[in-house]
Structure formats: C-alpha cells, structure tokens
C-alpha positions as CSV (number, residue, x, y, z in Angstrom):
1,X,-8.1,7.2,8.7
2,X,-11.8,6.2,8.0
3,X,-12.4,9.0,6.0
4,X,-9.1,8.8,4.0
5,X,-9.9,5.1,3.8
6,X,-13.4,5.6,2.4
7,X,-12.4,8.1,-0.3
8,X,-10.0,5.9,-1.8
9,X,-12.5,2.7,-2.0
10,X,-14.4,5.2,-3.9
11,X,-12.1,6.2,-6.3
12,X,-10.5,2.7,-6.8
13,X,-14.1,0.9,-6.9
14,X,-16.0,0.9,-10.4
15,X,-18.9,2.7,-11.7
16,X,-21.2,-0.1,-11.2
17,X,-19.8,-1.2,-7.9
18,X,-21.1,0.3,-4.1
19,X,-19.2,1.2,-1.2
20,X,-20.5,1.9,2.8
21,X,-19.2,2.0,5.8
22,X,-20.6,-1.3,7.5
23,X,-19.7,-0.6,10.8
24,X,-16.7,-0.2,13.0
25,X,-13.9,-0.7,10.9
26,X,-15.5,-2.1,8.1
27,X,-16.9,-1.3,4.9
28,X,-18.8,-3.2,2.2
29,X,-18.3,-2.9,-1.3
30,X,-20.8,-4.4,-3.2
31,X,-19.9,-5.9,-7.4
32,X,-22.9,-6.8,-9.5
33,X,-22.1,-9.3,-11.7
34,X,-18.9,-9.9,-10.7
35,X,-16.8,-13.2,-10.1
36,X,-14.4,-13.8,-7.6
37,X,-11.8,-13.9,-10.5
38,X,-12.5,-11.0,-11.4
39,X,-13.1,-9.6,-8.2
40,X,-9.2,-10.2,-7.0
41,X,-7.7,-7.6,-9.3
42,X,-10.0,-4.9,-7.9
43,X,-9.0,-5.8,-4.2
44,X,-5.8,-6.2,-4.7
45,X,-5.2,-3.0,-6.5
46,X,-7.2,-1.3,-3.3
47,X,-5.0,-3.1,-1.0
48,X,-2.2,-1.7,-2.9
49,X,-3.8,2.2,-2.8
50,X,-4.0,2.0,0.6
51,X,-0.5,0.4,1.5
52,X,0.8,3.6,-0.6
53,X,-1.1,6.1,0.1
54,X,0.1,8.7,3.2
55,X,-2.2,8.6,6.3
56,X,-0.2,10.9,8.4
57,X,0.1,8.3,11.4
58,X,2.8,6.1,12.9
59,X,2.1,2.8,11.6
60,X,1.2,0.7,8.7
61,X,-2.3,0.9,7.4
62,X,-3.4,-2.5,5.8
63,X,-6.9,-4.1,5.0
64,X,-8.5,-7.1,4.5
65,X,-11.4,-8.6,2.4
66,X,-13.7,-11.2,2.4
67,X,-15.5,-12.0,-0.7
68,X,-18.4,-14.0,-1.1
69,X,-19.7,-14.4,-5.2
70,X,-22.5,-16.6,-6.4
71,X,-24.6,-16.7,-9.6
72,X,-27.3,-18.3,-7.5
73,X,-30.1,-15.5,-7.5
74,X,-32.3,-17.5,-4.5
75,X,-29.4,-16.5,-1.9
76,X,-30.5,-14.2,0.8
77,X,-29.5,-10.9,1.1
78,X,-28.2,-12.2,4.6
79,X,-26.9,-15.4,3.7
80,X,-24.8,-13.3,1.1
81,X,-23.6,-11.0,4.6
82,X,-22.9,-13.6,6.8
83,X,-20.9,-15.7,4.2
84,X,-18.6,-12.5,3.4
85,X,-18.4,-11.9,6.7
86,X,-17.3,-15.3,7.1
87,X,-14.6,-14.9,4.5
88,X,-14.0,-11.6,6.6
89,X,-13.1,-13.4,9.5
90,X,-10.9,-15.9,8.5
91,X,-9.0,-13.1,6.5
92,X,-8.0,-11.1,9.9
93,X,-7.5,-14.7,11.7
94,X,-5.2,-15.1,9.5
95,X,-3.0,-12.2,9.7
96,X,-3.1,-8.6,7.7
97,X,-3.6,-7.6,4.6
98,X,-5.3,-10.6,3.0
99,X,-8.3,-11.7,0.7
100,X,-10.1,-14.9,1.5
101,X,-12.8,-16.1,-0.9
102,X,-15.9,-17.9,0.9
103,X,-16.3,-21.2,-1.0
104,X,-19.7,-23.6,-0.2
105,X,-20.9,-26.8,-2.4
106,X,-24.3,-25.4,-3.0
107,X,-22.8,-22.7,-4.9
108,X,-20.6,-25.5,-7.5
C-alpha cells in the first residue's frame, strides 16, 4: 500500500513540489511558494486519487494532511516540521481523511 501510495503522491504532486517517505506511515510533501489556499486543491485532489484508486485489500484506504505555510523566511527548518506535524496530529485526532491547516499569530 506504501508503495502504491507513494507513486500516486508523485504523479498527483507538481513539478516544483517534493515527496518522501517520512517515516512509518507518513510522507512529506514539500510546496515552495505555496499558500495554504492554494495548497487545498492539491490535497484534496490526492485525497480523492487515493480514495479511487484500487489497492487490492479489504478496507478503505484514506489519508490525512497537515499543512503548515508561512512567507516568513527566519522559520526553522524544524519549527516548519513540528508545526505540520502539529497540523498532522490534530488531523488523525480528528477522524480520517482530513486536512488541518496549522495557524500561529507570529505568522499574521
């Protein structure tokens, strides 16, 4: 399922965009210059690839996302992680196949 899961977040995902396998069950895709707005489309449209697409197993296959976007170029690398991560997290806390957008005031 990881590998079928993989290929299609690379053939949904742009040319400019990057995809890994973070670990686990988890992959990063990373979207220069990209807002959130803009982001949603994208994610939603790979939810939406996935949910269609055959895996060959008993069971639905759904994913989740959290996005984190800032314009601020002095975040951290791992300040940018965590607060996806974050995003992540409340996303699967919340049930499946959702998108939840990490929102801080130093980023308004």
């Amino acid at each position: 399922v990881l590998i079928k899961m993989g290929k299609i977040l690379r053939n949904t995902i742009r040319v400019t965009d990057m995809v890994g396998r973070w670990g686990g069950e988890e992959f990063c895709i990373i979207m220069p210059r990209t807002s959130a707005i803009n982001a949603m489309p994208l994610l939603q449209r790979i939810q939406r690839n996935i949910s269609e697409y055959d895996f060959g197993i008993a069971g639905e296959v759904t994913c989740s996302f959290g996005l984190y976007s800032t314009d601020n170029k002095s975040v951290s690398k791992q300040k940018l992680i965590n607060r996806a991560d974050s995003a992540l997290y409340e996303a699967k806390n919340k049930g499946k196949n959702r998108i939840c957008v990490y929102k801080s005031e130093e980023d308004k």
